[in-house]
C-alpha positions, 0 to 999 in steps of 0.5 A: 255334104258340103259344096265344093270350095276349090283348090290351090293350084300353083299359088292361085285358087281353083273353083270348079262350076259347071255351065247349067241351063240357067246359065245359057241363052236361047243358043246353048252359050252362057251370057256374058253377065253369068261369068260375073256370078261364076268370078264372085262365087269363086272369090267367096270361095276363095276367101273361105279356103284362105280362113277368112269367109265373108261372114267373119268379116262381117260379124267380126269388124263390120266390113264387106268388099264391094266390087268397085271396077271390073274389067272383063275380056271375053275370049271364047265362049262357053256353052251348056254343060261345060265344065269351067275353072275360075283360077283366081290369084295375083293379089296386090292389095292397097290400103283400103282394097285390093286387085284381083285376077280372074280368068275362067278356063275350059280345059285348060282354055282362057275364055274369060279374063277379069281384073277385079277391084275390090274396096273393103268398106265399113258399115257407113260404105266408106273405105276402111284398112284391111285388116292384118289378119286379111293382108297375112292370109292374101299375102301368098296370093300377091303376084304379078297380074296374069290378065293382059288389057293391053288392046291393039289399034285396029282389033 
């Protein structure tokens, strides 16, 4: 049987992970830097589901994403056992890489927001185009970012 790629809800991609011991700490909590395995699981996901898997990209031109910058709000946390959905979606792609919005949710609850830049790199790591193919099969994913950083003096 084939592991679970997601869905698409909404105009976004929907990938359900479940919080395993491996996950948590001492506390029964998972540890921050997981919700970052949990968000790149997802966007290969992602990517799969849209007709573009990593690989092709790879075999075909020669070209990988490389995360370049993250920002990461963490809201809530989640703990052992919990079943968790990282929507991703409200791409705006630029030349060379895009921005990526990632929130992880617990029934329907934001515990974690994220904006992702990724930069498309050739095999000598240096920025290259996206390709056509990958701009018309992210084009249903542009949208406006769901994920606010706007940070308040004093919080």
């Amino acid at each position: 049987m084939a592991p679970d790629s997601g869905s698409f809800r909404n105009g976004m991609h929907v990938f359900p992970v479940r919080a395993y011991f491996e996950d948590t700490d001492a506390a029964g909590v998972v540890y921050y830097a997981n919700y970052l395995r949990f968000a790149e699981r997802a966007r290969t996901e992602m990517m799969r589901a849209i007709g573009v898997p990593h690989s092709g990209l790879m075999n075909e031109h020669g070209l990988v994403f490389v995360v370049h910058r993250c920002n990461v709000i963490y809201r809530r946390p989640a703990r052992l056992d919990d079943a968790l959905e990282v929507w991703s979606g409200n791409v705006e792609m630029t030349a060379t890489g895009l921005w990526l919005d990632q929130v992880v949710r617990r029934e329907g609850e934001e515990l974690v927001a994220m904006r992702v830049r990724l930069a498309c790199v050739g095999p000598d790591e240096r920025p290259v185009r996206l390709p056509d193919g990958l701009r018309e099969a992210l084009t249903p994913f542009v949208g406006d970012s769901m994920v606010e950083f706007g940070e308040k003096r004093g919080a």
